[in-house]
Structure formats: C-alpha cells, structure tokens
VEXDREN-2710 file (C-alpha; in Angstrom, 1 decimal):
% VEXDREN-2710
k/r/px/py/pz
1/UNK/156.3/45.1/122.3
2/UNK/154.3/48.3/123.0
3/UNK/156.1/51.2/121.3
4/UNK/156.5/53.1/124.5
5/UNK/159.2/50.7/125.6
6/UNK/161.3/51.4/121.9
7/UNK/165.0/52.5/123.0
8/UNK/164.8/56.1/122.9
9/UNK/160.9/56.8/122.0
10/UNK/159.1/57.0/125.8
11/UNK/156.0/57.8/126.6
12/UNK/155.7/61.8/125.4
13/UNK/156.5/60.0/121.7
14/UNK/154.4/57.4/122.0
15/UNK/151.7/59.4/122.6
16/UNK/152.2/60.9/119.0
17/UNK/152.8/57.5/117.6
18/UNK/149.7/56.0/118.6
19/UNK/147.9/58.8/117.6
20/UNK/149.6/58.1/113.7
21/UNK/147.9/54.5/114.4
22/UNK/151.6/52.9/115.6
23/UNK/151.3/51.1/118.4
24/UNK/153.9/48.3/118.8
25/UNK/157.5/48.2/117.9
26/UNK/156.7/46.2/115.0
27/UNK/154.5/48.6/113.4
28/UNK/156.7/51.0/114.2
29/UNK/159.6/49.3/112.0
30/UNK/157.1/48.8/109.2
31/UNK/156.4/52.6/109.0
32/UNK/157.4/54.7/105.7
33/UNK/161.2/56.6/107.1
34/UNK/160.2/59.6/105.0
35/UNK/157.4/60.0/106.9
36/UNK/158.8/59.5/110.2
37/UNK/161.5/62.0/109.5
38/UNK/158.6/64.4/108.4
39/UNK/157.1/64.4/111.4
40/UNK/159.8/63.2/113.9
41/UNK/164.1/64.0/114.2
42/UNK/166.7/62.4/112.2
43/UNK/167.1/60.5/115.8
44/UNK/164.0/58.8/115.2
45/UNK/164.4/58.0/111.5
46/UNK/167.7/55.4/112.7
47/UNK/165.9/53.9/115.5
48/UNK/163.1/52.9/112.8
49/UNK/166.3/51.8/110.4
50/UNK/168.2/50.2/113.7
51/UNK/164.3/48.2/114.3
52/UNK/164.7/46.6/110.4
53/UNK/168.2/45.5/110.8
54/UNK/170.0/48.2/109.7
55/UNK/173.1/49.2/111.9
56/UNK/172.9/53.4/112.0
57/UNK/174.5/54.1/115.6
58/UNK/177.9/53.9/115.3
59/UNK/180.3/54.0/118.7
60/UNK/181.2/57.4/119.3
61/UNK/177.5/58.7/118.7
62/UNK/177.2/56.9/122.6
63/UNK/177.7/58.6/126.0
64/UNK/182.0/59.0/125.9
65/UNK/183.8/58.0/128.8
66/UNK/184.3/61.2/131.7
67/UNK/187.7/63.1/131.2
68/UNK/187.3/64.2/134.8
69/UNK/185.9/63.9/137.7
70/UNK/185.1/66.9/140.1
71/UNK/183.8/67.3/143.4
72/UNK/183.0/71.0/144.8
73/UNK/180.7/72.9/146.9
74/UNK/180.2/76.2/148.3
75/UNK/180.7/76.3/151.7
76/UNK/177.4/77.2/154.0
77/UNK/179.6/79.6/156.3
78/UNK/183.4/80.7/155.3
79/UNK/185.7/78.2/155.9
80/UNK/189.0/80.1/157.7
81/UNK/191.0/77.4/159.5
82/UNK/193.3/75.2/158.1
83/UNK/191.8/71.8/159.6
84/UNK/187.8/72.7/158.4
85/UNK/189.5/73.0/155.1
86/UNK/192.0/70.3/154.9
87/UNK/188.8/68.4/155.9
88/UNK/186.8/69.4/153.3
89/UNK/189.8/68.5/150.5
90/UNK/190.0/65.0/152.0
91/UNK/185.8/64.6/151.7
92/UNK/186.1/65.9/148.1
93/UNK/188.7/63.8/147.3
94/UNK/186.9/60.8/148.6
95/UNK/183.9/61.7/146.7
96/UNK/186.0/61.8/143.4
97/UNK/187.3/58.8/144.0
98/UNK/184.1/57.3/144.8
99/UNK/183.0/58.4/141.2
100/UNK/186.2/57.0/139.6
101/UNK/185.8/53.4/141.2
102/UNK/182.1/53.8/139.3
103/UNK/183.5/54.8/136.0
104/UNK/185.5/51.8/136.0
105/UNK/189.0/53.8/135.4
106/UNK/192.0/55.1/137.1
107/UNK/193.8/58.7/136.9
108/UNK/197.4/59.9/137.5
109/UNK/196.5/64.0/137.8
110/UNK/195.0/65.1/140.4
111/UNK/194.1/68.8/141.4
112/UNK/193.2/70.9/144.5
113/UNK/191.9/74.4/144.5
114/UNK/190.0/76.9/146.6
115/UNK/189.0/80.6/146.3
116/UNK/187.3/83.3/148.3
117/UNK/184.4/85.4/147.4
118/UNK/185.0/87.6/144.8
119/UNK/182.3/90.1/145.7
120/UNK/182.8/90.2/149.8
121/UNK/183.1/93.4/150.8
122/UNK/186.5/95.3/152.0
123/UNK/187.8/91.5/152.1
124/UNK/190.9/91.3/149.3
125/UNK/189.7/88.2/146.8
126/UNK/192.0/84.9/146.9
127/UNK/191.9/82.1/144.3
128/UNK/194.8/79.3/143.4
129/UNK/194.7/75.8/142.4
130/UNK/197.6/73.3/142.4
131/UNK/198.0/70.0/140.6
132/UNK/200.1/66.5/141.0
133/UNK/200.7/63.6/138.4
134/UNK/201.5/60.5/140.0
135/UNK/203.9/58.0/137.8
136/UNK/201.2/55.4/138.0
137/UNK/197.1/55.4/137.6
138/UNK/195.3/54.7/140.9
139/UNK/191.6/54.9/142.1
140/UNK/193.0/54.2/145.6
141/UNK/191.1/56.5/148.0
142/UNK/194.1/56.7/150.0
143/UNK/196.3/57.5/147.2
144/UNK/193.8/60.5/145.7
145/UNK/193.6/61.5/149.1
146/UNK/197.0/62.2/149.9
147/UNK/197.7/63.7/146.5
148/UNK/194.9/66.1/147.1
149/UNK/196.0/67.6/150.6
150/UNK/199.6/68.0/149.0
151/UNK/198.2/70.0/146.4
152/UNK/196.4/72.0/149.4
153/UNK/198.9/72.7/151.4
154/UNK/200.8/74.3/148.1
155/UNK/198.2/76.8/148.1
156/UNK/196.5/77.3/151.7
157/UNK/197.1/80.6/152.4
158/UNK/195.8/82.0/156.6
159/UNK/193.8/85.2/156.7
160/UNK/191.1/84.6/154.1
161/UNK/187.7/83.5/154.7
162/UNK/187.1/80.8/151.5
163/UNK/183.9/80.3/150.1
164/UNK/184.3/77.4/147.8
165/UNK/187.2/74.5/147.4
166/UNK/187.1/71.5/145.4
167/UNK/189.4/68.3/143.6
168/UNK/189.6/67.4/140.0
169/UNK/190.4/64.1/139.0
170/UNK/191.9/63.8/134.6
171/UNK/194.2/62.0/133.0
172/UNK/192.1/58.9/132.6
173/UNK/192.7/54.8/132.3
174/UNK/191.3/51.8/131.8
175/UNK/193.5/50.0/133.9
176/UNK/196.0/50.4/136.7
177/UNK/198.8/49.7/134.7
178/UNK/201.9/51.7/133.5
179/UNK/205.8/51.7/133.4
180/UNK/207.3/52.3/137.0
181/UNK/210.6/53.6/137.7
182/UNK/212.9/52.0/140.8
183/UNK/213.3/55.1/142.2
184/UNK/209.3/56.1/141.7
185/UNK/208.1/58.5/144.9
186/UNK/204.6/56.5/144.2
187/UNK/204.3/52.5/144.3
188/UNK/200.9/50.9/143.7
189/UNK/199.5/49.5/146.8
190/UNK/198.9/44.9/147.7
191/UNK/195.6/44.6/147.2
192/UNK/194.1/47.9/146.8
193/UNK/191.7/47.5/144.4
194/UNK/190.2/44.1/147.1
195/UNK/190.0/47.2/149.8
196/UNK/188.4/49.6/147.8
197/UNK/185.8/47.4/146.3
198/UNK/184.8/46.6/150.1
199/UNK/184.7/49.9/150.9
200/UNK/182.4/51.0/148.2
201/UNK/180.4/48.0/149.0
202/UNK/179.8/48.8/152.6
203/UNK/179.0/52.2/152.2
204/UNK/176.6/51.6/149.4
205/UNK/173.8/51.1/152.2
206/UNK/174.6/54.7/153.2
207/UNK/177.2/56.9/152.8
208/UNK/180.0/57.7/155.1
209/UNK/179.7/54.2/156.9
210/UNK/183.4/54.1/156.7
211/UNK/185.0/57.3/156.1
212/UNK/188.6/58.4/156.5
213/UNK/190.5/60.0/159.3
214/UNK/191.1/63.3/157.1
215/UNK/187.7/63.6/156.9
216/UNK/187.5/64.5/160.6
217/UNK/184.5/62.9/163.1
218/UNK/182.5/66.1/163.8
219/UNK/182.9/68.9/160.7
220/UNK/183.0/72.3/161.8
221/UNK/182.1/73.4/157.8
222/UNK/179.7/72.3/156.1
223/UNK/178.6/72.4/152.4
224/UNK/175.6/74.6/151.3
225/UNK/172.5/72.4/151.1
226/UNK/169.7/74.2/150.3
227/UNK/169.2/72.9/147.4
228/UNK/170.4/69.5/148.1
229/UNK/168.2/66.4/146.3
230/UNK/166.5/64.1/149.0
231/UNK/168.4/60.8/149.3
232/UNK/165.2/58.3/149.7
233/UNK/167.2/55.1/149.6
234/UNK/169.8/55.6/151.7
235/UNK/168.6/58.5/154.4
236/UNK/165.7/57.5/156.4
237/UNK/164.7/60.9/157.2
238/UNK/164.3/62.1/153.5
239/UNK/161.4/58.9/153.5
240/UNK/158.2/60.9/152.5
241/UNK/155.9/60.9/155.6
242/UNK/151.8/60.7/155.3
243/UNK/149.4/61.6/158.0
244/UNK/146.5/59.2/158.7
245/UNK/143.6/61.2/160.1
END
C-alpha cells in the first residue's frame, strides 16, 4: 500500500516520506517513532503506533457530532416586506432541516432571527431573534418550518429594510423519541420520517425539485451570491465549458 494512501498522511507528506526512503505503509510502520516525531507532529507519531497495532485515537479525538445547525445569508438587496422575508425564514429553515436529516439527529429548539445594517446611513439599526422548544425532537421539514415563521412573526417588525436573517437548529438527538404529555401543543407526525427520506431523495438530483409552499414560486429577495461555489453535479450551467477551434 503506497504511503500516500496512509489515513491522514496525503500526498504533501508523502512527498517527505519518500524522500526519507519510506515508501509503503509497511515501511512506514517499521520506521523508528523518535524519528518520525523529530521530523513530523505528534499526529504522525500515532498513526505509525495505530499502523503496528497499537490503539492511540481514542473517541472523542474524532469529528464530534454538530450542536447546531444554521442557515443564513445576506440578502443581495434589502428585504422590506413581510412575504420576501417570511419566504426567506421558510427556505432557511428547509435548508437546516435538510442538514439535520444528514447528521442523522433530531432537535426540539429552534430559533429565528433577522437584523438590519448596522452601518446604513440615517436608517435607525434593528436586530432580534426569537426561539421555540417543541416537547418532542423532530427533523420534520414541516415541523422546523412552522416553528421557524412563529418565531418570525414574534419579531418582524415593518419599516426596516433587513440585510441579513437566518434559523438555528440545537438541542440535539439521536432519535425522535421523548416523553409526550396528553395535552402537548406538538404531536409527532404518521410516517414522517418515510416522507422526509423521499423528499431528500428526490431532490438529491437537484435542489429545490420539491420545495414548500412558504418558500414562494418566484422570490422577490434573493441571497447575495457573489461568492457562491459552482454546483457541477447538480446545476448544468456551472458544467465547465471548452471551445474547440
């Protein structure tokens, strides 16, 4: 196994490696550790230990699991209507929740917030946020939806011109399960989890196949996107494009 192709070496190591006369995994595992933590990190020194046999990475020193989720943008031109805005929540929201499905967990607080520009000039500056827990987890769209445009209309406020909004998504689980009450405002949905794998699923070959109503058909707003990454598998117009002469 060339050494390039060692769990957390790649090629810019490699490189170094061969130089030292260690080209394959297994000489790599035979090398001396003092003298691959002479010349290389502590990092390094454990994946030689790990390559022998010896367990050195221990659980937590992996990637954690999120404690939140959040979706915001800066808007290309000031938002000042309430339906461009409530729009905007509900296409944040769906994002989150989107990102939540991936992560494999379900949340119960959910936030909404938006703010002006605080350097606009002779305009006066307006920021608030407002937050929900529901009494159960969900990564139901619909649910994170609906949670979100409450906590929006706590907070919308008419006369501003907002530059930025977004949602939050914390309070973390691994599962969908928790005590309910009778009289619980919030009750978990028949087969939600069915409808939101085959949403997810459809819109995988592009996004916004299926969208939801609260995310309007023709947005008035739009994000700022000039430094937006080029989506070459799932927007045909980001393809690069070659000129035969």
């Amino acid at each position: 196994m060339p050494v390039a192709e060692v769990w957390g070496i790649g090629r810019r190591l490699a490189k170094k490696l061969q130089i030292m006369g260690i080209d394959t995994a297994l000489q790599l595992a035979d090398t001396s550790t003092a003298m691959i933590r002479k010349h290389f990190s502590v990092v390094i020194e454990k994946t030689v230990r790990e390559l022998r046999g010896e367990p050195c990475l221990e659980l937590e020193e992996f990637a954690p699991t999120k404690q939140q989720i959040l979706c915001s943008r800066s808007f290309g031109e000031r938002i000042t209507e309430y339906d461009d805005m409530r729009q905007a929540i509900c296409m944040y929201a769906t994002r989150a929740a989107e990102k939540l499905r991936k992560e494999h967990q379900y949340c119960m607080h959910i936030s909404a917030w938006l703010k002006t520009s605080p350097f606009a000039i002779n305009e006066q500056y307006y920021g608030n946020s407002a937050s929900i827990k529901l009494s159960t987890p969900t990564q139901d769209s619909r649910d994170i939806i609906a949670a979100a445009v409450r906590c929006f209309d706590a907070i919308w406020q008419p006369g501003h011109r907002y530059q930025k909004a977004g949602v939050m998504l914390q309070n973390f689980f691994c599962h969908g399960v928790a005590q309910l009450g009778l009289f619980d405002e919030y009750q978990p949905r028949h087969n939600s989890e069915q409808l939101m794998s085959v949403l997810d699923r459809i819109n995988n070959s592009g996004r916004a196949t299926l969208w939801f109503a609260g995310q309007g058909t023709q947005q008035a707003w739009s994000m700022k996107r000039e430094m937006l990454s080029p989506a070459y598998t799932t927007r045909v117009s980001d393809l690069p494009r070659a000129r035969v002469c």
